[in-house]
TORGU-900927 format. One record per residue (C-alpha): x, y, z. Coordinates in steps of 0.05 Angstrom, whole numbers, padded with zeros to 5 digits, always signed. Layout:
N
XYZ...
END
This chain:
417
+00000+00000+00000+00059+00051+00015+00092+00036-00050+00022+00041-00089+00018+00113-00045+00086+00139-00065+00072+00118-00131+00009+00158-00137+00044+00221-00110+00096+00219-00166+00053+00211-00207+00009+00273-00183+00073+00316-00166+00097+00303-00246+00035+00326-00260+00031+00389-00228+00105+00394-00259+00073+00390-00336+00027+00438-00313+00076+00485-00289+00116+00472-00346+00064+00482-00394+00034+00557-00369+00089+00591-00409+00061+00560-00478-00007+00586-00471-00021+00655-00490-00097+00667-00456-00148+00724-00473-00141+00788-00455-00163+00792-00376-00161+00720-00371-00085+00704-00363-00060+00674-00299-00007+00710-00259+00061+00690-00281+00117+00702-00238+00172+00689-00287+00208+00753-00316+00176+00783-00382+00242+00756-00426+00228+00688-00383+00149+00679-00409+00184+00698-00483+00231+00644-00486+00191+00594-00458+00128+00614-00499+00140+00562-00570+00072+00607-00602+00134+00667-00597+00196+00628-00626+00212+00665-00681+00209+00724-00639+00258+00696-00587+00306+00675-00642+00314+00745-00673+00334+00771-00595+00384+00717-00596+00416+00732-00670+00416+00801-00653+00459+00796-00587+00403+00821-00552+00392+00764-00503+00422+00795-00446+00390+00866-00458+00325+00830-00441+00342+00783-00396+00350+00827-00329+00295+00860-00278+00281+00922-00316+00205+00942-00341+00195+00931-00414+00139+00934-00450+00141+00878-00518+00094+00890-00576+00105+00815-00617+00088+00789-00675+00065+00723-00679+00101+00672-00714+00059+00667-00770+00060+00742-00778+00136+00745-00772+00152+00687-00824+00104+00732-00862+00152+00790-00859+00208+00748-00880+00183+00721-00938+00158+00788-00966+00223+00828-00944+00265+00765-00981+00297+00733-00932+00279+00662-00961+00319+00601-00966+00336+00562-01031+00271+00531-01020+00230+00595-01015+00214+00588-00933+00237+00634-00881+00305+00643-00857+00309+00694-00792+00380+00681-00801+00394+00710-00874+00373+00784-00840+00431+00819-00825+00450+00835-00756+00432+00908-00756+00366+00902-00794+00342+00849-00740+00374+00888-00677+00329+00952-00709+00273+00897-00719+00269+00874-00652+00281+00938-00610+00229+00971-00659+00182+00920-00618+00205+00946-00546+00189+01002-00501+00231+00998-00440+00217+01026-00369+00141+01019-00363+00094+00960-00362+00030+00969-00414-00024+00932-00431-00101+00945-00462-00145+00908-00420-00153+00913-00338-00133+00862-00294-00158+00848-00227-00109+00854-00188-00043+00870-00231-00014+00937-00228+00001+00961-00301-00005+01028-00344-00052+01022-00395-00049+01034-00464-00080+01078-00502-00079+01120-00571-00017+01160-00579+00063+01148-00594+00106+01115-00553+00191+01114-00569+00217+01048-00568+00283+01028-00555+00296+01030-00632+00288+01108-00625+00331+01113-00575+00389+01092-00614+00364+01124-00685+00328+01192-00683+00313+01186-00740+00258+01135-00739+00178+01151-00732+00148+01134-00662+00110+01081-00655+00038+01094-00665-00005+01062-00614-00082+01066-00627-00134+01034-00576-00194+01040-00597-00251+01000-00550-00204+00956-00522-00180+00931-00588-00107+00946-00601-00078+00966-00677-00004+00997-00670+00041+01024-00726-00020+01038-00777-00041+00976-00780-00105+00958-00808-00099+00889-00770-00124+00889-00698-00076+00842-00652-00112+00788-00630-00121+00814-00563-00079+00762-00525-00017+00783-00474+00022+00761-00428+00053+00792-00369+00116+00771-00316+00140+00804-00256+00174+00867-00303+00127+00874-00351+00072+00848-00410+00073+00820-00475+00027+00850-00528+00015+00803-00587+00006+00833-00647-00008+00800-00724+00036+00845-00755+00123+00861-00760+00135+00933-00733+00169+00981-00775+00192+01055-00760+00237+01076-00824+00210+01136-00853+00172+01122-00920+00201+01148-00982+00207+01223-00989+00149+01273-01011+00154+01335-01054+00099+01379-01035+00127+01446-01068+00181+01494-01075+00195+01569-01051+00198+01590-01120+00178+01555-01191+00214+01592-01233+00278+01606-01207+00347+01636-01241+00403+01603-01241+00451+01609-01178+00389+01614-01138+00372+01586-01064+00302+01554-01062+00271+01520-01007+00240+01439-01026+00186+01429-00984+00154+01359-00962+00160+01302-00918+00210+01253-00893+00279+01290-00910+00309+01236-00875+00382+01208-00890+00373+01253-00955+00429+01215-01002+00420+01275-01063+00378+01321-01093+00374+01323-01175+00354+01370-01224+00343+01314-01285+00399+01270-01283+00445+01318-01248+00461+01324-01180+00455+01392-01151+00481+01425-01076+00429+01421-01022+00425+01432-00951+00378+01397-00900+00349+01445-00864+00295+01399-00823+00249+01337-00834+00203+01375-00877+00252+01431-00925+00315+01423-00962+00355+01491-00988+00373+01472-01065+00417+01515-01100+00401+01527-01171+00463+01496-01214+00493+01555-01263+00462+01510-01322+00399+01514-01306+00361+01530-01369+00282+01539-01361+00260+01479-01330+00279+01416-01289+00245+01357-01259+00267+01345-01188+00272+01288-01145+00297+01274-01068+00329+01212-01056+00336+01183-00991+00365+01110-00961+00283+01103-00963+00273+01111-01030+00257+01171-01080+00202+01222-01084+00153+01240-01131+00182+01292-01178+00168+01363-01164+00172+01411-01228+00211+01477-01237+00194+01528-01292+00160+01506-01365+00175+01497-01441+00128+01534-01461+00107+01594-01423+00028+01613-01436+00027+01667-01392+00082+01708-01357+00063+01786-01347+00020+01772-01417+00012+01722-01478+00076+01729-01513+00085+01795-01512+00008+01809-01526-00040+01838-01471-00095+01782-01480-00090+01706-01507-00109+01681-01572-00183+01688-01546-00222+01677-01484-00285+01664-01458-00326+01664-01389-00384+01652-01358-00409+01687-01280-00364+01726-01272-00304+01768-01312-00233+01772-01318-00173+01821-01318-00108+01793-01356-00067+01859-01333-00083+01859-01260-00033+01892-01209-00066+01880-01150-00036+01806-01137+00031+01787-01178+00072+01719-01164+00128+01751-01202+00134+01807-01256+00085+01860-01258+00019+01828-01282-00019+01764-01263-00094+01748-01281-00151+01760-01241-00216+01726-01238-00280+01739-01200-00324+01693-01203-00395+01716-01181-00427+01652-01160-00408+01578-01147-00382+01536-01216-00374+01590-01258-00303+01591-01299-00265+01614-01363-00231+01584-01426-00159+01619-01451-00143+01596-01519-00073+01590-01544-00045+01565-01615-00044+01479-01617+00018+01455-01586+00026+01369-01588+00008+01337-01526+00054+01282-01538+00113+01341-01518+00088+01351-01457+00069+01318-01393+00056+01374-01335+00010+01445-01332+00042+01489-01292-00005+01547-01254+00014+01588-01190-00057+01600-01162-00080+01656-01107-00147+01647-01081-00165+01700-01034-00207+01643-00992-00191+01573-00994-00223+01536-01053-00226+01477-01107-00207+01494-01172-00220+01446-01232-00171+01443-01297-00184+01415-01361-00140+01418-01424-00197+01393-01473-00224+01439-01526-00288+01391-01540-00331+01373-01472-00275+01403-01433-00318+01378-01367-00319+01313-01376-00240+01304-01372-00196+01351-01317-00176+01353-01251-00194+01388-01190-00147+01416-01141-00167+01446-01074-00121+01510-01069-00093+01543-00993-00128+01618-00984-00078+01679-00974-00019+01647-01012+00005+01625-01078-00001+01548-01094+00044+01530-01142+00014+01472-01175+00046+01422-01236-00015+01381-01254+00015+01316-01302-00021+01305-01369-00047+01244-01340-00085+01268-01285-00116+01315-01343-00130+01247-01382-00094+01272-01445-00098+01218-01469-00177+01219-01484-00168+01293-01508-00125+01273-01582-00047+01292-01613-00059+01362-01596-00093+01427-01551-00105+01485-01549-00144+01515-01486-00138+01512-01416-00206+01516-01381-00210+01535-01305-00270+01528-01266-00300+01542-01188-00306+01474-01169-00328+01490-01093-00405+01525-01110-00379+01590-01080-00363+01663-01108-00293+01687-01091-00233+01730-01132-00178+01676-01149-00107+01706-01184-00063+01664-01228+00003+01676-01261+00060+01635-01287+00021+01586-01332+00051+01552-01376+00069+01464-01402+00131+01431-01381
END
């Protein structure tokens, strides 16, 4: 009987023991997980639905970053999601599955500390009785930030209870885990904080001379590797995040397409001056265009009052909501062109719609909404005109209110690049 008793306690006590063992490889609901009191690195390496995770840390000499008493909050993809990330960044084997261990050292130390807030302990959902901060919407620097400025945050949005982070459209699947220095958030997506690839929303001047400082403005100047006018490479200066100082090479001739390049990739091309010039201070040296036409409203093609540069621009008042005018000009071939260029002043903010189409000019264009109490320099492409419904060659540019409101709107600088 006292062997059959010690064999049944054993038996019980390795049971308990599988149990024990097993806690760390479950990953319950949100509010529902049982109080672990293994470190937060400790439920990470022990958890085999985090494994891919846990590998990365260890590639990336990171293990012993981790492993010691201080708060961290983790934000990490599951394994599924992670492999995911692999296979689309190319980090493949010769058979076409993941390999964590083809990513270079620094990409997966950025990777994983991307996933890592250190020094507080947040999670969504309340737990009776664990003391935690909670998340909620906002930006939080990880430890990625800490050791390159110039990453983005990362964005954090809870939105009833349900956590996205890092503009995700994916919710996580609102599971965590917690230890005695901090929680695990699970997420179904790989968090990344480079900057995207570089926007050109305008420049200081359109139409500069040669020799000339302008200012690019846009988004993510980041790591800015060169600036080009065309094909050449031009002096620049990054002045901030958001504007670059170019200066105008000495060979600038009328025009130039211009691109930022950064480590993240190249903008969209921003334009500067045009081939052929439409309107300056007048139509090639004559007060008025070819011809003109209008509808609600009149305008003045020798106006003072507003100028972008030179001494004229044109002003029109419209007196009611979608009222517009036609300028003609001779043909010039579409196929040499690919960008209207207009510097637009409205005196309150407004839409504007463009057309280049002599026949049913409103059934192909663009509208534009245009900033009140400043010049918009805007370069249009052909094919946001649809040119290429209009035929081999035009001849007026149409401009319409596009907002059903009166208003005085100035333009100068028109022209086709």
């Amino acid at each position: 009987m006292k062997i059959l008793y010690k064999l049944k306690q054993i038996a019980l006590g390795a049971l308990l023991l599988a149990m024990a063992s097993s806690c760390d490889d479950t990953i319950e609901d949100v509010g529902g997980a049982q109080q672990n009191y293994n470190s937060v690195y400790g439920i990470i390496a022990a958890n085999t639905n985090l494994a891919t995770f846990t590998k990365a840390i260890d590639l990336a000499g990171l293990k012993s970053t981790f492993d010691k008493p201080d708060d961290f909050t983790f934000f990490i993809p599951t394994d599924a999601a992670f492999d995911a990330y692999l296979v689309k960044s190319g980090y493949v084997n010769s058979l076409g599955y993941p390999d964590i261990t083809l990513v270079p050292v620094d990409v997966l130390r950025e990777v994983v500390l991307s996933h890592v807030v250190k020094g507080v302990k947040k999670r969504v959902g309340y737990l009776d009785g664990v003391q935690a901060d909670y998340l909620t919407t906002g930006e939080l620097s990880t430890m990625a930030n800490a050791e390159d400025a110039d990453l983005y945050l990362l964005s954090v949005n809870v939105t009833n209870g349900v956590l996205k982070v890092n503009g995700s459209d994916k919710p996580a699947p609102g599971v965590d885990y917690y230890g005695t220095n901090g929680f695990v958030n699970v997420l179904d997506n790989v968090i990344s904080l480079d900057p995207p690839a570089p926007v050109i929303e305008g420049v200081s001047n359109a139409s500069p001379s040669p020799g000339e400082d302008i200012i690019v403005k846009g988004l993510n100047f980041v790591q800015v590797q060169n600036v080009k006018f065309d094909d050449k490479v031009v002096t620049f200066k990054v002045l901030s995040k958001t504007e670059i100082q170019v200066t105008v090479p000495a060979d600038y001739g009328s025009n130039a397409l211009v691109t930022v390049q950064t480590v993240y990739g190249v903008s969209n091309i921003a334009t500067l001056g045009v081939r052929y010039l439409l309107y300056g201070d007048n139509f090639s040296g004559v007060a008025s265009p070819v011809w003109d036409g209008g509808w609600g409203g009149t305008q003045d093609f020798q106006n003072t009052e507003r100028v972008n540069r030179g001494t004229y621009s044109i002003k029109r008042t419209n007196n009611e909501g979608w009222t517009g005018m036609s300028i003609g000009f001779n043909s010039i071939n579409v196929a040499d062109y690919g960008y209207l260029k207009i510097s637009v002043f409205p005196v309150k903010t407004t839409k504007l719609f463009f057309s280049i189409a002599t026949d049913l000019p409103w059934a192909t264009g663009f509208s534009v909404e245009v900033k009140a109490g400043e010049w918009n320099n805007l370069s249009i492409p052909f094919s946001d005109l649809k040119a290429d419904k209009i035929g081999a060659t035009i001849s007026s540019l149409n401009i319409q209110e596009y907002s059903g409101e009166p208003g005085i709107v100035y333009f100068d600088d028109i022209g086709f690049l």
